[in-house]
C-alpha atoms as an extended CHARMM CRD file, in Angstrom:
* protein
*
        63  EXT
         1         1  UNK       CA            -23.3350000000      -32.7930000000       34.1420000000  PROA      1               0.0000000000
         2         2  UNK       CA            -21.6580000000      -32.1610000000       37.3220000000  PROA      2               0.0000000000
         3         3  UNK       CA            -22.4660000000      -33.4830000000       40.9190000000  PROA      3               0.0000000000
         4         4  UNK       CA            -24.2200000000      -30.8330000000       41.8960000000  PROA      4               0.0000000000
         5         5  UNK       CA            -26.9300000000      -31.0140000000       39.5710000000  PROA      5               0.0000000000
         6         6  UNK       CA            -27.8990000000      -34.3590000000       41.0030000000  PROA      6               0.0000000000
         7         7  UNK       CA            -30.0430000000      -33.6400000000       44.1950000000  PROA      7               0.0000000000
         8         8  UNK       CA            -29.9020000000      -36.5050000000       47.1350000000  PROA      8               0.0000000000
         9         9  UNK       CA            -32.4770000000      -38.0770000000       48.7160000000  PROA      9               0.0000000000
        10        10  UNK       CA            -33.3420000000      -40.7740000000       51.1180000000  PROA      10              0.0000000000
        11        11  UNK       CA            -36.2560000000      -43.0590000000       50.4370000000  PROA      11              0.0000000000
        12        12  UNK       CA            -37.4040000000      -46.6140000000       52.2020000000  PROA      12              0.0000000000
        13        13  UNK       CA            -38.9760000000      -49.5170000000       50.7720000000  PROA      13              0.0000000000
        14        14  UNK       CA            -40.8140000000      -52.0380000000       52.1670000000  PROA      14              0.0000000000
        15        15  UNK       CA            -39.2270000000      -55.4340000000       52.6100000000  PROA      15              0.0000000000
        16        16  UNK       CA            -39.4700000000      -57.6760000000       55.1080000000  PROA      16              0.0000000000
        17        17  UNK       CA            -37.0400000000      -60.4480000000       54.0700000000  PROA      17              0.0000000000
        18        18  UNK       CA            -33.8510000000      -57.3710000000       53.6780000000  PROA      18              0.0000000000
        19        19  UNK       CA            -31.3220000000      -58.5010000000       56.3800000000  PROA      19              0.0000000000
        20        20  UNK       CA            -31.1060000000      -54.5400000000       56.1580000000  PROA      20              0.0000000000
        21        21  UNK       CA            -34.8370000000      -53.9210000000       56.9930000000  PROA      21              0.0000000000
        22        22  UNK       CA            -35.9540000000      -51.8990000000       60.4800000000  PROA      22              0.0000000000
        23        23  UNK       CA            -38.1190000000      -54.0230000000       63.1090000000  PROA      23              0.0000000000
        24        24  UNK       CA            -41.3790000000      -52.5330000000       60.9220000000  PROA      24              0.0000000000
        25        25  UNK       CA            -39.7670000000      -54.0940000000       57.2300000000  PROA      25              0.0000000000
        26        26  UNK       CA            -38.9450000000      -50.5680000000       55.7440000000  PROA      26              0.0000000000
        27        27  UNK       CA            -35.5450000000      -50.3490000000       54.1750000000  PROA      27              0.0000000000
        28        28  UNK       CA            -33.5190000000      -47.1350000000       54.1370000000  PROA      28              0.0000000000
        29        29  UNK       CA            -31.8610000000      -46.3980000000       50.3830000000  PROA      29              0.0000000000
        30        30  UNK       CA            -30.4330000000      -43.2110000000       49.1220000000  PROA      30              0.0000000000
        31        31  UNK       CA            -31.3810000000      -42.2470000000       45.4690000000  PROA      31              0.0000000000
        32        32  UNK       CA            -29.9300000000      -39.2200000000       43.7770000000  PROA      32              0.0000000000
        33        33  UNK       CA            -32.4030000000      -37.6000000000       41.0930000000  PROA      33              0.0000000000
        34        34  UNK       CA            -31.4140000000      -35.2450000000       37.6470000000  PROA      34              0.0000000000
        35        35  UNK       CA            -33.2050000000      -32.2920000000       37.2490000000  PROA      35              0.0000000000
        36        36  UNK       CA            -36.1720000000      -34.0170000000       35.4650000000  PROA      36              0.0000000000
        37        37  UNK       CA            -36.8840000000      -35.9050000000       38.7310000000  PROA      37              0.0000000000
        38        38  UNK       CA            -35.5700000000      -39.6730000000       37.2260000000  PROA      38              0.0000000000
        39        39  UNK       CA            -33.8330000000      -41.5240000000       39.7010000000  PROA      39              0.0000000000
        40        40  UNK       CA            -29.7330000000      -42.4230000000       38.4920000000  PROA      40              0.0000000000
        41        41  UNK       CA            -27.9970000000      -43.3920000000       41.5300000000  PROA      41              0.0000000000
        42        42  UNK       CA            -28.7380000000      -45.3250000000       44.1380000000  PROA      42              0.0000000000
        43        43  UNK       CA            -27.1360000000      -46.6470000000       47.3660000000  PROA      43              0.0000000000
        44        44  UNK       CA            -28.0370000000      -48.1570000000       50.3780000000  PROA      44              0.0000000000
        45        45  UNK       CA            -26.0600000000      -45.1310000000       52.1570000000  PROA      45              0.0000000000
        46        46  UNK       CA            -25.3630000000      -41.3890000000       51.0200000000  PROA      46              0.0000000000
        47        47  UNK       CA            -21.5030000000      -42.6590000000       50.0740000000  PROA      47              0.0000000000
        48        48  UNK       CA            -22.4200000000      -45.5710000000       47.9380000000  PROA      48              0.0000000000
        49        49  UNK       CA            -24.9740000000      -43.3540000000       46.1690000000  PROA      49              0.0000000000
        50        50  UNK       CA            -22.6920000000      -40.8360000000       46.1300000000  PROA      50              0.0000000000
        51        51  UNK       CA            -20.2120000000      -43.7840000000       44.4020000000  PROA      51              0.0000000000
        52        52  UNK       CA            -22.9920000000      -44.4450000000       41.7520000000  PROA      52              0.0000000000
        53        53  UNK       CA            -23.8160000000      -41.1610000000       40.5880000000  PROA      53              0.0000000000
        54        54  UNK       CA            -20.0050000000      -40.6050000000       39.7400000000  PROA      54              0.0000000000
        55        55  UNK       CA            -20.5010000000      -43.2990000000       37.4620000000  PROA      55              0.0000000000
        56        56  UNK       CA            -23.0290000000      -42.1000000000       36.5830000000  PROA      56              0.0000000000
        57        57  UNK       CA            -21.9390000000      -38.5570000000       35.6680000000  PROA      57              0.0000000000
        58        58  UNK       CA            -18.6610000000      -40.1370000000       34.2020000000  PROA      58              0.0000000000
        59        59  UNK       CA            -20.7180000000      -42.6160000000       32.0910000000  PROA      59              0.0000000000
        60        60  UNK       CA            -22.7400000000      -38.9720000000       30.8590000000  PROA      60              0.0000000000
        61        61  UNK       CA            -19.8440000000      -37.6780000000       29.6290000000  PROA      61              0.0000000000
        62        62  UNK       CA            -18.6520000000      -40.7790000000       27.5540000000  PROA      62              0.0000000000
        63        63  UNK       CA            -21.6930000000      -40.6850000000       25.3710000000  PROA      63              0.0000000000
């Protein structure tokens, strides 16, 4: 598996008590997806996700 089968997207969640949340509660996250749609990284920006799935992908290649 390489990076670039991983596709990146941004998502928010709802919580109110996340010293990250907007005004409205919602909480920004990146996630970055396989190519079944399962979520394998995640990261509250694009580099920390980006961070994760390299794990990720190095964790792959391990097993």
């Amino acid at each position: 598996m390489k990076m670039s089968d991983l596709t990146f997207e941004r998502i928010e969640n709802y919580d109110p008590f996340n010293s990250r949340s907007k005004p409205n509660g919602m909480v920004p996250e990146w996630v970055a997806r396989n190519k079944w749609g399962n979520a394998v990284a995640f990261g509250y920006t694009k580099a920390e996700c980006k961070d994760d799935a390299r794990n990720y992908i190095r964790n792959q290649k391990g097993k």
